[in-house]
N, C-alpha and C positions, 0 to 999 in steps of 0.2 A: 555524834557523827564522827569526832575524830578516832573514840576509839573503834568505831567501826570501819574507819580506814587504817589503822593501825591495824587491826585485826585482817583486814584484806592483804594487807603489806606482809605480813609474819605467814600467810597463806600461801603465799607464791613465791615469797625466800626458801632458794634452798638450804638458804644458814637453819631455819628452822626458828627463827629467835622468837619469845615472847613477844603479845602487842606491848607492852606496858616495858619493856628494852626500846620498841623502834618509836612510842606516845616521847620517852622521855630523850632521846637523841632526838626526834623530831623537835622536842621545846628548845632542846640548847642550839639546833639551829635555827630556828627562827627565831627566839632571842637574841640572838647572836648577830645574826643579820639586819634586827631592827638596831641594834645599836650600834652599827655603822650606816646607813639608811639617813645621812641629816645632810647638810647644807649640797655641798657639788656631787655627793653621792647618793642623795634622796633619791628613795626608789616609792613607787606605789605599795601599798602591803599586798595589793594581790602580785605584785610580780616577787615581794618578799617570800608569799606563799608559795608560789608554784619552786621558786629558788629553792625554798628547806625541803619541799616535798622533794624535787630531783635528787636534794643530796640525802636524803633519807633512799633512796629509791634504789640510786648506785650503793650509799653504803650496804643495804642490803641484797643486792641483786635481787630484786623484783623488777619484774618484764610491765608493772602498771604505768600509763600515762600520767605524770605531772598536772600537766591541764587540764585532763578530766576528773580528775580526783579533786583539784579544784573549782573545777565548776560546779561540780557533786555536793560539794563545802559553801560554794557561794549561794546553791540554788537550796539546798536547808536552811543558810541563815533569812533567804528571802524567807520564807515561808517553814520555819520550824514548827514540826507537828509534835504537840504536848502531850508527852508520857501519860501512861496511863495509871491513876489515880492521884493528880496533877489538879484534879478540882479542888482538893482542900486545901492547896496553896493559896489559889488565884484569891482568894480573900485577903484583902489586904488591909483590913483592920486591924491595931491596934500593932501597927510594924513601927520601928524607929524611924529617928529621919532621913531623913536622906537627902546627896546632892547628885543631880543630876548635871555630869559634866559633857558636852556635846558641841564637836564641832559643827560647825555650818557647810561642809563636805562630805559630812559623814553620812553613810549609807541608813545609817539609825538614829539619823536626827526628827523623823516627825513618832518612831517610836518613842525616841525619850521623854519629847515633849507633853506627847501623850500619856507615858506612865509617868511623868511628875503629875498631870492634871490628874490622874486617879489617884495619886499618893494623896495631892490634897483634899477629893473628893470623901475619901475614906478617911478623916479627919488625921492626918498625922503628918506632922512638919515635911517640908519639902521647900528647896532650893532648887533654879534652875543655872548653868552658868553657860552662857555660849560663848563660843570663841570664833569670830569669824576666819574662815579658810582654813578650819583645821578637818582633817580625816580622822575616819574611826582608829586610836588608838594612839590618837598625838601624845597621851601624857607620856606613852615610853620613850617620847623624843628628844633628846636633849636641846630642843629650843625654848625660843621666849614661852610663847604659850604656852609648852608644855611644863616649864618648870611654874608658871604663873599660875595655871589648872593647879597642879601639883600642893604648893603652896595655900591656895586655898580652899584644897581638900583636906590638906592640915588643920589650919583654920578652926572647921567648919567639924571635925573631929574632935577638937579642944574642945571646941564649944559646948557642943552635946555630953562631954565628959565632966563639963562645969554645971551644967543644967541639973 
């Protein structure tokens, strides 16, 4: 989905620029923006989102709406439809392990908890770690949680590298 909003963005710049020029200014502002986003200037990520899309939008002069282009974004990750030939992934036998980190805000907390319950189902280690009050994507956050998460995603990498 984003490259196909990048690809809509390079469509209606009259710069003409590649998507994969405005995918990658797109990342360095919304990184950019998350890592000012913490204590007195915590922002929601969807306002982070719509913020990198405008300044993707002005930098390139495309005439596209901000907001819609994120709702566009928000209404895919509600309901993301799987590519086609995507059935021989969904098996998930014999994957490594994995930790499922997930705040108790976040918009994909009863997915994670779900896909840890299938990780275990299909017999292969699985961690879950919740964090109360945190949103989707706290680990880029320079808070406690986030560096706590962080930390014991190390951990939990060691681990599996000693096993």
């Amino acid at each position: 989905m984003i490259a196909a909003i990048a690809w809509r963005i390079a469509l209606t710049s009259p710069r003409q620029p590649e998507a994969s020029e405005i995918g990658s200014f797109w990342s360095q502002r919304f990184a950019a923006l998350c890592a000012d986003a913490h204590g007195e200037r915590f922002r929601l990520q969807r306002d982070i989102e719509v913020a990198s899309l405008q300044r993707v939008l002005d930098e390139f002069e495309s005439e596209l709406d901000a907001e819609e282009l994120s709702a566009e974004l928000f209404a895919y990750w509600e309901h993301p439809r799987p590519l086609a030939g995507a059935e021989a992934f969904l098996d998930l036998a014999k994957l490594p392990p994995a930790l499922f980190s997930v705040g108790t805000l976040d918009p994909l907390l009863d997915d994670s908890l779900f896909m840890h319950g299938r990780w275990l189902a299909a017999g292969n280690r699985a961690e879950v770690a919740l964090y109360p009050g945190c949103i989707h994507g706290f680990t880029m956050f320079p808070i406690p949680a986030g560096l706590e998460a962080r930390e014991r995603q190390f951990a939990f990498l060691a681990a599996c590298l000693d096993a």
